[in-house]
N, C-alpha and C positions, 0 to 999 in steps of 0.2 A: 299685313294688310291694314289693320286698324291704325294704330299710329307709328307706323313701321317709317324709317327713315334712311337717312347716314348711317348712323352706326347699326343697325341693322345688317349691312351689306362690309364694315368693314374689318370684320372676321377673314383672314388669311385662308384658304381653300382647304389647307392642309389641316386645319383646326376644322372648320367646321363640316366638312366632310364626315365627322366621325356623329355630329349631331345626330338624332335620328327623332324623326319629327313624325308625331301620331297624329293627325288632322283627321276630320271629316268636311266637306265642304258641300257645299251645294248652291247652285245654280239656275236663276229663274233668265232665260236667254229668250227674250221677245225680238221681232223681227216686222220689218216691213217692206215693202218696194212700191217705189212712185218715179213714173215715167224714167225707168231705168236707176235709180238711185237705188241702195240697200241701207235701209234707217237701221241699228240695231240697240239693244239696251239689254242689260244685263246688271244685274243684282245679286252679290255674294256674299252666303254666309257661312262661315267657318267656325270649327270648335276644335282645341286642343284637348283629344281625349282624357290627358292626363291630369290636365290644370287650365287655368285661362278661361277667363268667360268669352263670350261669342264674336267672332269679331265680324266686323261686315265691310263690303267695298261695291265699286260700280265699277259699269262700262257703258262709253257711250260711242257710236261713231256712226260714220257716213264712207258710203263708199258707191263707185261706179265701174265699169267697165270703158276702155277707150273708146270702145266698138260694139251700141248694143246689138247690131244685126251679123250673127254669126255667117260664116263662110259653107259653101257646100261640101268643100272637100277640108280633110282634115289637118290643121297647121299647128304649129307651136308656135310662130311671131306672128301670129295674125294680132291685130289692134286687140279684138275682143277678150284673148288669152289675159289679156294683165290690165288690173285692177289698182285702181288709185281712192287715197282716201283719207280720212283722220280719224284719230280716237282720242279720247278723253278718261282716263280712268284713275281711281284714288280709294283711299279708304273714308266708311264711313264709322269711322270712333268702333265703341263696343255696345255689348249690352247694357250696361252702367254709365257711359258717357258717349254717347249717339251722336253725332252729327260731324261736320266738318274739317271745327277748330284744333287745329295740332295733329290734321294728317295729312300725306305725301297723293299729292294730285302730280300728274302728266298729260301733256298734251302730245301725240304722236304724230307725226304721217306717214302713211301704209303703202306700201308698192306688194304687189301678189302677181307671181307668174304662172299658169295654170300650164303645163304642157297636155298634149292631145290624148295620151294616153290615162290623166287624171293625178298623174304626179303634182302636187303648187308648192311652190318656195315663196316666205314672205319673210318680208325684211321690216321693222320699225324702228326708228331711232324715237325713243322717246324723252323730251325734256320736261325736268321738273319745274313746276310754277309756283311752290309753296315754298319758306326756309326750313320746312322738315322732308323735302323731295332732296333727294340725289339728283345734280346738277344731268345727268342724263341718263339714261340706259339703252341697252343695245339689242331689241329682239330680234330672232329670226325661225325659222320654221318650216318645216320639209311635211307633209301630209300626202298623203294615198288615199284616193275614193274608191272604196270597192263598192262598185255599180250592182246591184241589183243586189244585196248580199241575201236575201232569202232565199233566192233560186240557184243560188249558191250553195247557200249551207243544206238545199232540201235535194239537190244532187248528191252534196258530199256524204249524207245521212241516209238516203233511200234509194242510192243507187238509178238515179233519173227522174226527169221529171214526170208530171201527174198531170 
């Protein structure tokens, strides 16, 4: 994150696969919505339990739905299903050298498929803007909502609800 770059990522799979990497990170994820937009921002700070001082990074973006007025019966290619957008994310240096200068910044755009049942697949290609960013990278992303999960877990624990 901090001033992570190129040679960061170009370690061979088979080599760094055996890495084994002790982190704690943590996550301040603020959010907003304005006349269907979704503003979000995100602040991240990590520590290598073993060594390394703190490292920190952002996240910025915007995003919308094709279709904010949902349909009555239930579709997977309805407009509103999928979600368009950008992000902005990068490190911000360490504990000792804070800020900008000499880290890996990305500018993204976001496609998000949500099907009916809560399953979403997201796709980002993101490119690098800084000469310490890797010229691009490739996300992508499979997530499950499980809907109500207290009335969930208080079935699966007490044998029905209350």
């Amino acid at each position: 994150m901090n001033h992570d770059g190129n040679d960061d990522l170009a370690s061979p799979n088979s080599e760094s696969r055996f890495e084994k990497q002790r982190e704690i990170e943590a996550k301040l994820i603020l959010g907003s919505y304005y006349k269907g937009w979704t503003i979000a921002e995100n602040f991240i700070a990590e520590k290598n339990v073993r060594h390394a001082p703190f490292e920190f990074g952002y996240a910025v973006g915007i995003s919308r739905p094709l279709a904010r007025e949902a349909r009555a019966q239930r579709c997977n290619f309805c407009a509103e299903n999928f979600q368009v957008g950008v992000e902005m994310y990068g490190g911000l240096g360490t504990y000792g050298d804070f800020g900008l200068r000499g880290t890996s910044h990305y500018v993204a755009p976001t496609v998000a498929w949500t099907l009916a049942n809560g399953t979403a697949f997201k796709v980002s290609p993101g490119f690098g803007t800084t000469g310490n960013s890797t010229g691009y990278l490739i996300r992508a992303g499979v997530s499950y909502e499980v809907a109500q999960l207290g009335r969930v877990a208080r079935n699966l624990f007490h044998g029905g609800s209350r």
